[in-house]
VMD Tcl script that builds the backbone (N, CA, C; Angstrom):
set m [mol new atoms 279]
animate dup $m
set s [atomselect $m all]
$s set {name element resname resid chain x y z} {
  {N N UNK 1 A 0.819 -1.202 0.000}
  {CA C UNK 1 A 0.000 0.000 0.000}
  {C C UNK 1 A 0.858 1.258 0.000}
  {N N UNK 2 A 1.910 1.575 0.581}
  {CA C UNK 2 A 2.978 2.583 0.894}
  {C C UNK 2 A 3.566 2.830 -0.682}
  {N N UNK 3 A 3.783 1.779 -1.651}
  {CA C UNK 3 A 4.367 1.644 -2.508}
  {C C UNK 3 A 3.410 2.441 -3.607}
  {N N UNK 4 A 2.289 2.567 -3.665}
  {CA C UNK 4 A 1.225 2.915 -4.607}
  {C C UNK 4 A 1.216 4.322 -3.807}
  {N N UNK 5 A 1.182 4.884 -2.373}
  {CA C UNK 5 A 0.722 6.030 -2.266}
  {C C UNK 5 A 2.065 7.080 -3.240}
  {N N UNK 6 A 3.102 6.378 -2.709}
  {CA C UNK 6 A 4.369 6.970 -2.832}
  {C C UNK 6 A 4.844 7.463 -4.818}
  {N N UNK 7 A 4.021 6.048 -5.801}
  {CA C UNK 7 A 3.636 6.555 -6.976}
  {C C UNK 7 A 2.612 7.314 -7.055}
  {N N UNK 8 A 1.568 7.673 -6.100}
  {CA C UNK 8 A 1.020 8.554 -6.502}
  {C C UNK 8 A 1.139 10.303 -6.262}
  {N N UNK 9 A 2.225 10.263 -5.116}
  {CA C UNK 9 A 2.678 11.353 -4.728}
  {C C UNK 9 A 4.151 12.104 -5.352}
  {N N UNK 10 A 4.280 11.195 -6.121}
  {CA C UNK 10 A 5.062 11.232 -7.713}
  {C C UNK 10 A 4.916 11.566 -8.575}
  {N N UNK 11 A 3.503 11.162 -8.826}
  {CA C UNK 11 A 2.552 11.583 -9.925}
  {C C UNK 11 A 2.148 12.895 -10.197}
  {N N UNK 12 A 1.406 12.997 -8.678}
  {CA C UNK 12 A 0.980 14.318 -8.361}
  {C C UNK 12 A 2.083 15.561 -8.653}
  {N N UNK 13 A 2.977 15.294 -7.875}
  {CA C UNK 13 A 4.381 16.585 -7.823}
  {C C UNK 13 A 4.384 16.879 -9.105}
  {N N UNK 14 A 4.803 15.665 -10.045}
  {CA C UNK 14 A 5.372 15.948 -11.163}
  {C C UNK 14 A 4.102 16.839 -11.708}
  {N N UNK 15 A 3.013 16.529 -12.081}
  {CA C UNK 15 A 1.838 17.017 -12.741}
  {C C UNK 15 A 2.090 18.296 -12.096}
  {N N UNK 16 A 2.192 18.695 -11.011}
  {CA C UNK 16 A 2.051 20.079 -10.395}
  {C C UNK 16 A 3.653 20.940 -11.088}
  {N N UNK 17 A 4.510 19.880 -11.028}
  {CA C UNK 17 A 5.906 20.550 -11.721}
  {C C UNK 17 A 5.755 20.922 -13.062}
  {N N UNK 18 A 4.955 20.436 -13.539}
  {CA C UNK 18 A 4.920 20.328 -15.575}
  {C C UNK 18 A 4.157 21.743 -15.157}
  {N N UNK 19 A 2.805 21.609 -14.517}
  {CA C UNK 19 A 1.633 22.989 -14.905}
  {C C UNK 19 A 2.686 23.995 -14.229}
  {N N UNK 20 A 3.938 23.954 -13.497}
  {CA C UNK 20 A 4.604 25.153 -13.140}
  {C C UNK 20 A 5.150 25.781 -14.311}
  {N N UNK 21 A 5.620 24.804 -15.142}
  {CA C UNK 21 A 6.758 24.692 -16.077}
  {C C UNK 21 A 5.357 25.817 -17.220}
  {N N UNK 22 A 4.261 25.149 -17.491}
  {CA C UNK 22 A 3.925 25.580 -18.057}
  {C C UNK 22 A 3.147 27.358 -18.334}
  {N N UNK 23 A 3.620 27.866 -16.898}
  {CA C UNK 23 A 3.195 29.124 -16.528}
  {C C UNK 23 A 4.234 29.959 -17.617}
  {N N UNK 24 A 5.275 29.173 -18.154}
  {CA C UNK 24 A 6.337 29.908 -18.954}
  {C C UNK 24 A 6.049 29.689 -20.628}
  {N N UNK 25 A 6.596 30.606 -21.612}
  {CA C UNK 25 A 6.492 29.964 -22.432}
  {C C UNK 25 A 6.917 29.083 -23.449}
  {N N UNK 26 A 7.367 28.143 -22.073}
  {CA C UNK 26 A 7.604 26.546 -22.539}
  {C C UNK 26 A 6.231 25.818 -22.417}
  {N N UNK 27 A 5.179 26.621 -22.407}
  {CA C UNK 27 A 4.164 25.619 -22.087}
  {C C UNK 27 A 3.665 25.071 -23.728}
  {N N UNK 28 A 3.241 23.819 -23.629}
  {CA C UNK 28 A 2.861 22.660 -24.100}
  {C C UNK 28 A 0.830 22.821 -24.251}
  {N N UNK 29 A 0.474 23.150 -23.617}
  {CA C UNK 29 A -0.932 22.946 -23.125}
  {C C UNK 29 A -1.048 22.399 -21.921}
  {N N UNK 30 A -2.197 22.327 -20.985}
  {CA C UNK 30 A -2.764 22.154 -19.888}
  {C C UNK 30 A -2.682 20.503 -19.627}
  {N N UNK 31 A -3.266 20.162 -20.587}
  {CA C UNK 31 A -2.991 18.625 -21.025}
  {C C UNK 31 A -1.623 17.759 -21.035}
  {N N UNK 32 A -0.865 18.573 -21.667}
  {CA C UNK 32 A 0.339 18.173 -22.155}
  {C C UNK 32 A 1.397 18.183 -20.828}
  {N N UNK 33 A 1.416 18.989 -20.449}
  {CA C UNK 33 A 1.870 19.493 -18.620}
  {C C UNK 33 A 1.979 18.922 -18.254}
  {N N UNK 34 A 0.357 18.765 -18.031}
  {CA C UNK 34 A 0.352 17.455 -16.863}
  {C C UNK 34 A 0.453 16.191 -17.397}
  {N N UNK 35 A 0.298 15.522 -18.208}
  {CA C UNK 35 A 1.059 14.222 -18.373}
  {C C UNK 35 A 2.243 14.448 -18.575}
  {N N UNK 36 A 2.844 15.095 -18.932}
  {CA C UNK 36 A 4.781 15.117 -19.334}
  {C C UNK 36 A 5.237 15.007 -17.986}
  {N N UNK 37 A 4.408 16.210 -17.335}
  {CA C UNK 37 A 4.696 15.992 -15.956}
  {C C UNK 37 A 4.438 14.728 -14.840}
  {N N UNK 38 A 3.616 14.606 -15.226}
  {CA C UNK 38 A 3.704 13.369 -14.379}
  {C C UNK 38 A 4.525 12.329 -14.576}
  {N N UNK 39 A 5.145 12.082 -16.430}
  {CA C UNK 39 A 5.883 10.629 -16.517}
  {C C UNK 39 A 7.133 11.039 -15.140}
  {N N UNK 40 A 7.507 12.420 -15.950}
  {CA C UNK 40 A 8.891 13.183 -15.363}
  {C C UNK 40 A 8.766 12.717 -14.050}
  {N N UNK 41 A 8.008 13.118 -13.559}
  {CA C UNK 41 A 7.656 12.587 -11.932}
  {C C UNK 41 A 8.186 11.232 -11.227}
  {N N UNK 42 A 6.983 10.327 -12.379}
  {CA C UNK 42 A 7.420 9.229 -11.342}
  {C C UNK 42 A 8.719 8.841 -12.123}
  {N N UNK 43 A 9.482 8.851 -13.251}
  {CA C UNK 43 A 10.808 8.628 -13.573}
  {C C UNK 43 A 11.606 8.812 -12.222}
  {N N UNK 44 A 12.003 10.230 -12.595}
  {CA C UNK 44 A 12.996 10.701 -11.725}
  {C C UNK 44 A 12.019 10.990 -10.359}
  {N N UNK 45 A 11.256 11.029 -9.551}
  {CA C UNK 45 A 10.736 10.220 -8.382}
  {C C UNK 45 A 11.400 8.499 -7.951}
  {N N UNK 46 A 11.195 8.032 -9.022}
  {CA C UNK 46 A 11.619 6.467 -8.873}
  {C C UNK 46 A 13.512 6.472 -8.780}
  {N N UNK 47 A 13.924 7.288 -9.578}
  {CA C UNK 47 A 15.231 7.259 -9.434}
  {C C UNK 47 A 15.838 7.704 -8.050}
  {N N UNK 48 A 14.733 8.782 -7.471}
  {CA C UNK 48 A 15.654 9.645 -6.339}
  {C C UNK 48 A 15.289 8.289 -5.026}
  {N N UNK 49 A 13.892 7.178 -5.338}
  {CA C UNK 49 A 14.015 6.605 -4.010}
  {C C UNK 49 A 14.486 5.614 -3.925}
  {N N UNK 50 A 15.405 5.447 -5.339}
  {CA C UNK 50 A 16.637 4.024 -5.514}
  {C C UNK 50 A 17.877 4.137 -4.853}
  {N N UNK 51 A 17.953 5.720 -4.741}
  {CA C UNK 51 A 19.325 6.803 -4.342}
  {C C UNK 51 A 19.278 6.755 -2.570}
  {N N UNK 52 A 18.184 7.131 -2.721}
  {CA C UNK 52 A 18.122 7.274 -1.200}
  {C C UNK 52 A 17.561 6.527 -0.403}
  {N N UNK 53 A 17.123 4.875 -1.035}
  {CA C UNK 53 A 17.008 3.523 -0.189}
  {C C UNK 53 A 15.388 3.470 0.363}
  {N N UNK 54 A 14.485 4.562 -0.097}
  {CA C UNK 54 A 13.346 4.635 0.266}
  {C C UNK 54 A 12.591 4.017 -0.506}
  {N N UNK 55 A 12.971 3.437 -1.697}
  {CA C UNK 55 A 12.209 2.534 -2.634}
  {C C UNK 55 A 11.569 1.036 -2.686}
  {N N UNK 56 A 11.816 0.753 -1.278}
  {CA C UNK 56 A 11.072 -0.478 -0.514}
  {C C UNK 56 A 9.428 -0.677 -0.730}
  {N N UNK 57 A 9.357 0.939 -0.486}
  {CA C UNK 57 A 7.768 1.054 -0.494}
  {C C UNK 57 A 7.119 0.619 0.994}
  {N N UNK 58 A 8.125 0.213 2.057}
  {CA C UNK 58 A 8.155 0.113 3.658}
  {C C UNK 58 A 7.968 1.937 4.257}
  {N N UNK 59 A 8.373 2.815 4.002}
  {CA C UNK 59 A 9.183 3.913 4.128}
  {C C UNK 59 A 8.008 5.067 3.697}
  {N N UNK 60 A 7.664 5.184 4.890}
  {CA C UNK 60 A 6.165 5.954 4.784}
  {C C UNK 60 A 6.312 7.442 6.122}
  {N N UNK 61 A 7.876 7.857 6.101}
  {CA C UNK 61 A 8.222 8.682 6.804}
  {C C UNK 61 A 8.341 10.530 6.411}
  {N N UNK 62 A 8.862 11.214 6.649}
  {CA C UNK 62 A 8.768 12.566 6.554}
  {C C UNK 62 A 9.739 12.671 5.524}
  {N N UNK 63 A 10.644 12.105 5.516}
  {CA C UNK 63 A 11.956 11.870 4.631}
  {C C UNK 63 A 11.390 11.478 3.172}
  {N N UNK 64 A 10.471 10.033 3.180}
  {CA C UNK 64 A 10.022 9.268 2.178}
  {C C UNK 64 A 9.619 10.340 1.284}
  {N N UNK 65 A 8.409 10.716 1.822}
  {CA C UNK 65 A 7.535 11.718 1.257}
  {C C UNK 65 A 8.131 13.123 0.876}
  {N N UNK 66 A 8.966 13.419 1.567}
  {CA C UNK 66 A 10.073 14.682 1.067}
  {C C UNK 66 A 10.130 14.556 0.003}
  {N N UNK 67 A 11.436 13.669 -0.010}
  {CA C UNK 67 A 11.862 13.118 -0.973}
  {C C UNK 67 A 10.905 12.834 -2.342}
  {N N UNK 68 A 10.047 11.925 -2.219}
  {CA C UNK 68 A 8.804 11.318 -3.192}
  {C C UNK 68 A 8.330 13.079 -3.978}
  {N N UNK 69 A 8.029 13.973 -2.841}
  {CA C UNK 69 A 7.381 15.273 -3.603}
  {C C UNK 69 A 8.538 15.928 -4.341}
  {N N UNK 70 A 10.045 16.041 -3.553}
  {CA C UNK 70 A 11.066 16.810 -4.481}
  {C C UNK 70 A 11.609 16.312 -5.911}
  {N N UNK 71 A 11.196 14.808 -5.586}
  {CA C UNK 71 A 11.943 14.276 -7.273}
  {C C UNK 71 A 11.054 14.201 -7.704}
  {N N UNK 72 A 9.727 14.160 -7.421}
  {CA C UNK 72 A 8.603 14.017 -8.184}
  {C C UNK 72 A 8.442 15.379 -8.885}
  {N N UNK 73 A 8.505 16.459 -8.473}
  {CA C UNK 73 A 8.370 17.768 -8.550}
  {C C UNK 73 A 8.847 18.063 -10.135}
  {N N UNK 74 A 10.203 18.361 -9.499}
  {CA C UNK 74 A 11.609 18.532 -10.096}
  {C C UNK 74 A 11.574 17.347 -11.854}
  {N N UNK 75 A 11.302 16.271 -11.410}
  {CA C UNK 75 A 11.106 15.450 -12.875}
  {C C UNK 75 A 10.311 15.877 -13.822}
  {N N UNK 76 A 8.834 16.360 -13.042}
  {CA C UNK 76 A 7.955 16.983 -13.960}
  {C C UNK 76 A 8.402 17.809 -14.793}
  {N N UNK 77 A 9.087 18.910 -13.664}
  {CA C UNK 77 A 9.832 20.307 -14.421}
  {C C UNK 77 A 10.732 20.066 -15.350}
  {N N UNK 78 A 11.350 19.240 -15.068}
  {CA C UNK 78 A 12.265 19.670 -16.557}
  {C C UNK 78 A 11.929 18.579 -17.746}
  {N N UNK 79 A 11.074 17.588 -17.205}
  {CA C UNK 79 A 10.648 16.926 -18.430}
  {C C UNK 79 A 10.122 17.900 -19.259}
  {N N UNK 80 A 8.895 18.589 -18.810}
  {CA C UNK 80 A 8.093 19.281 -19.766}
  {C C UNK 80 A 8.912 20.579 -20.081}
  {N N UNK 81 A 9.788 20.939 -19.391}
  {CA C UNK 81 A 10.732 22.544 -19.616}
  {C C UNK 81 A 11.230 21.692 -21.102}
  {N N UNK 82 A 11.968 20.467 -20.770}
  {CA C UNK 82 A 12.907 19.903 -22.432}
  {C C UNK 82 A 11.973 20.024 -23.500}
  {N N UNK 83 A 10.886 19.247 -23.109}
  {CA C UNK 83 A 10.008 18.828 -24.280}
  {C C UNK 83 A 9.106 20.022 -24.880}
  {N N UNK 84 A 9.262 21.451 -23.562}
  {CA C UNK 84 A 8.613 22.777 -24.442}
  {C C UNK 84 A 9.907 23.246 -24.672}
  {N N UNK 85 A 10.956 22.904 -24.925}
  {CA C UNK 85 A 12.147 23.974 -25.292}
  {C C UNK 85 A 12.610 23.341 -26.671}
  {N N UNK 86 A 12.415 22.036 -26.644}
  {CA C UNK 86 A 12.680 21.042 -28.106}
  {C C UNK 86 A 11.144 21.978 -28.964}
  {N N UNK 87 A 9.967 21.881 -28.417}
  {CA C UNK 87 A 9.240 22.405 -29.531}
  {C C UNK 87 A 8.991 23.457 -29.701}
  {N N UNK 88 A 9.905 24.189 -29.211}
  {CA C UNK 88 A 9.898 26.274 -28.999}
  {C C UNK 88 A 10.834 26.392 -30.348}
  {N N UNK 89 A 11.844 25.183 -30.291}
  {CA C UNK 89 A 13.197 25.366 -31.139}
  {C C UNK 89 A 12.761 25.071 -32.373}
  {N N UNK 90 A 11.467 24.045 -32.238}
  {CA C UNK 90 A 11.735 23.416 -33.699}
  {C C UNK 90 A 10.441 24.266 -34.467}
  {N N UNK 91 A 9.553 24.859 -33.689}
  {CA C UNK 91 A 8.589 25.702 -34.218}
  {C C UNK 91 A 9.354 27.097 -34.773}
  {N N UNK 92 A 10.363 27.692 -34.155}
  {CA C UNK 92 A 11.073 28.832 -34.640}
  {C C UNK 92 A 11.907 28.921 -36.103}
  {N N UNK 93 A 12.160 27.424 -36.992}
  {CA C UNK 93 A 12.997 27.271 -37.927}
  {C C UNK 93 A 11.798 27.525 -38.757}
}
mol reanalyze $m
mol bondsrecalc $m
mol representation Tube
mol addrep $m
């Protein structure tokens, strides 16, 4: 059960990181945000709780969840920052 909240608080960040991303104009659409954001999320979410040993899915602490919201966050953001800066570039030629 810990293991599913922890993808979903992955999910979430990231989705909230993409619609940040998208306040710029790297935005993608509303749509687009938030799913880019969310893969970004749980990617690099999943990577940061391989790093930091919280990826048991046991690990339902202040740390876990830190952690779970900052890489979740942060993945969103620059997934969707790349993927609106690849189509900022390729719309400008």
């Amino acid at each position: 059960m810990e293991m599913l909240i922890n993808l979903l608080v992955q999910i979430i960040s990231g989705a909230v990181g993409g619609n940040i991303v998208g306040m710029t104009k790297q935005s993608l659409g509303t749509g687009l945000n938030t799913f880019l954001g969310g893969i970004g999320g749980l990617v690099l979410g999943q990577i940061v709780a391989a790093l930091t040993g919280t990826s048991g899915g046991e690990a339902l602490d202040v740390a876990a969840v830190g952690g779970n919201i900052v890489g979740g966050g942060v993945g969103g953001l620059v997934l969707t920052w790349v993927v609106g800066f690849i189509k900022s570039k390729m719309a400008a030629k």
